[in-house]
C-alpha positions as CSV (number, residue, x, y, z in Angstrom):
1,X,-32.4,-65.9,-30.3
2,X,-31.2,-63.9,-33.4
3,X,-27.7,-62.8,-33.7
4,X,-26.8,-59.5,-33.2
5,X,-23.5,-57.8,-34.0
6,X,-21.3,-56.1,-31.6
7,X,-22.9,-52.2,-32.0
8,X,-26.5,-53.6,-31.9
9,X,-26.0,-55.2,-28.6
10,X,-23.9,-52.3,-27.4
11,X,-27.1,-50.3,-28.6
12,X,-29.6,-52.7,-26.4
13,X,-27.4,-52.1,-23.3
14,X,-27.5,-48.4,-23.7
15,X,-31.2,-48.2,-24.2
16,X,-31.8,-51.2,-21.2
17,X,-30.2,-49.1,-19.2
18,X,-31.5,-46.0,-20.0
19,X,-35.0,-47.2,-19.4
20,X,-34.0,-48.8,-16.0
21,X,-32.5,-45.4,-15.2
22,X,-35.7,-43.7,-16.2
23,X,-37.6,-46.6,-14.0
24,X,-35.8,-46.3,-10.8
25,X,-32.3,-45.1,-11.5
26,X,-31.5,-45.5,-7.5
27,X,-32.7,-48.9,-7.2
28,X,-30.6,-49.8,-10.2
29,X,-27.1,-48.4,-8.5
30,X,-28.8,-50.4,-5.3
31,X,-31.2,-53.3,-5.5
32,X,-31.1,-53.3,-1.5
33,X,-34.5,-51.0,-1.7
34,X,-36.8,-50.0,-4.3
35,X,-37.8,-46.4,-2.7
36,X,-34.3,-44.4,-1.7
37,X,-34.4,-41.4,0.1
38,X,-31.5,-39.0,-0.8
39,X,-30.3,-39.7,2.8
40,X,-30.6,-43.7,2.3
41,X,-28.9,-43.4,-1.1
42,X,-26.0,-42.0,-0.2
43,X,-25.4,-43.4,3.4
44,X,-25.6,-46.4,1.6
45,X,-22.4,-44.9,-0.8
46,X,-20.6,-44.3,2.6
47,X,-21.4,-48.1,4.3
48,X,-19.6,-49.2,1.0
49,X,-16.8,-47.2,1.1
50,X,-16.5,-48.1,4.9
51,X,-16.7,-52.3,4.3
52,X,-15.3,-52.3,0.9
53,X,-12.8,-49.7,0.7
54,X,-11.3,-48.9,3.9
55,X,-10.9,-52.5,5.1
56,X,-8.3,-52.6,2.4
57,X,-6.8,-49.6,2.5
58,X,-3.4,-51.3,2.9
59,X,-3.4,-53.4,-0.5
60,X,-5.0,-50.0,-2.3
61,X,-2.9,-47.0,-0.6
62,X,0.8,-49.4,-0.7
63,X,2.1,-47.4,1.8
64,X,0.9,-44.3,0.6
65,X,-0.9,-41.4,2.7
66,X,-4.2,-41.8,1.6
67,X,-4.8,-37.7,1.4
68,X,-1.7,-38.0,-0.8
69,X,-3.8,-40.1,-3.5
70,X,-6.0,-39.6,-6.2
71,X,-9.1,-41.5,-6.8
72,X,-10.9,-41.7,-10.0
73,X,-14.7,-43.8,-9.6
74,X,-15.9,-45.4,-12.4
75,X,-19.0,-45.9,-11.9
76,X,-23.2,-44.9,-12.7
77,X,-22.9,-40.7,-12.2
78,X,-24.7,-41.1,-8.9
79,X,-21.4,-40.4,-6.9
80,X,-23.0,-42.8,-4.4
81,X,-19.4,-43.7,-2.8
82,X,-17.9,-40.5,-4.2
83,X,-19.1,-38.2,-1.3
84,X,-18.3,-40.8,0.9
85,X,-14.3,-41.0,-0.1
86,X,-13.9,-37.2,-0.6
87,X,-12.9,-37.3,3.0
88,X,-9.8,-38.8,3.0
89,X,-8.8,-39.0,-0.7
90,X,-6.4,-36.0,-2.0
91,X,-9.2,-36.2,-5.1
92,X,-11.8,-37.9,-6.1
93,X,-13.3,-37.3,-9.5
94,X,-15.9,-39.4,-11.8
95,X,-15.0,-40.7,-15.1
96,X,-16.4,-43.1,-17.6
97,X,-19.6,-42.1,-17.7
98,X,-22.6,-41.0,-19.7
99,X,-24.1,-37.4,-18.4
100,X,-26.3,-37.6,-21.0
101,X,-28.7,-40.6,-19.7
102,X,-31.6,-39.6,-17.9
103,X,-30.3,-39.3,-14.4
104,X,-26.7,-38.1,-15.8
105,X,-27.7,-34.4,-15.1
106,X,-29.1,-34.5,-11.8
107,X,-26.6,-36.8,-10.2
108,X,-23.2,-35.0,-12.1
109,X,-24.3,-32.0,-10.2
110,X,-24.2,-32.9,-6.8
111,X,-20.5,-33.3,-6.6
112,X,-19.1,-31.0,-8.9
């Protein structure tokens, strides 16, 4: 295996991934299924907000209101569990992402 420096594995990632998005970017965000609906996708967003976010909402909110709260996802640019939390969370916005990937475009604009 040859040794690559730290910007030439960054630039393997980037372009792994960008192939993988350009493959099947849903199946990527979710290995549970290789053929998402738009429906499927993003009920699957809201199952994980139900079992991984609001089972905890004690230890995340600390007493807080949670329509009091801000949320920032850092995440893919699907907004997969986005949708899902804008019902209860003050905010939610995306951030650390890259818009400019193949499925950046399509998937920034069905939240914003």
């Amino acid at each position: 295996m040859s040794n690559l420096d730290v910007e030439q594995q960054l630039q393997k990632m980037r372009e792994d991934w960008d192939q993988r998005a350009r493959e099947n970017a849903r199946h990527y965000v979710n290995t549970a299924n290789t053929a998402w609906t738009d429906e499927e996708f993003f009920a699957s967003g809201e199952r994980t907000v139900a079992e991984e976010i609001l089972t905890d909402m004690g230890n995340i909110c600390q007493g807080k209101a949670p329509g009091e709260m801000r949320v920032l996802e850092i995440g893919c640019g699907a907004g997969r569990d986005q949708g899902a939390g804008q019902a209860f969370w003050r905010g939610a916005r995306r951030g650390c992402q890259r818009r400019d990937g193949p499925a950046g475009y399509r998937s920034a604009a069905r939240f914003s």
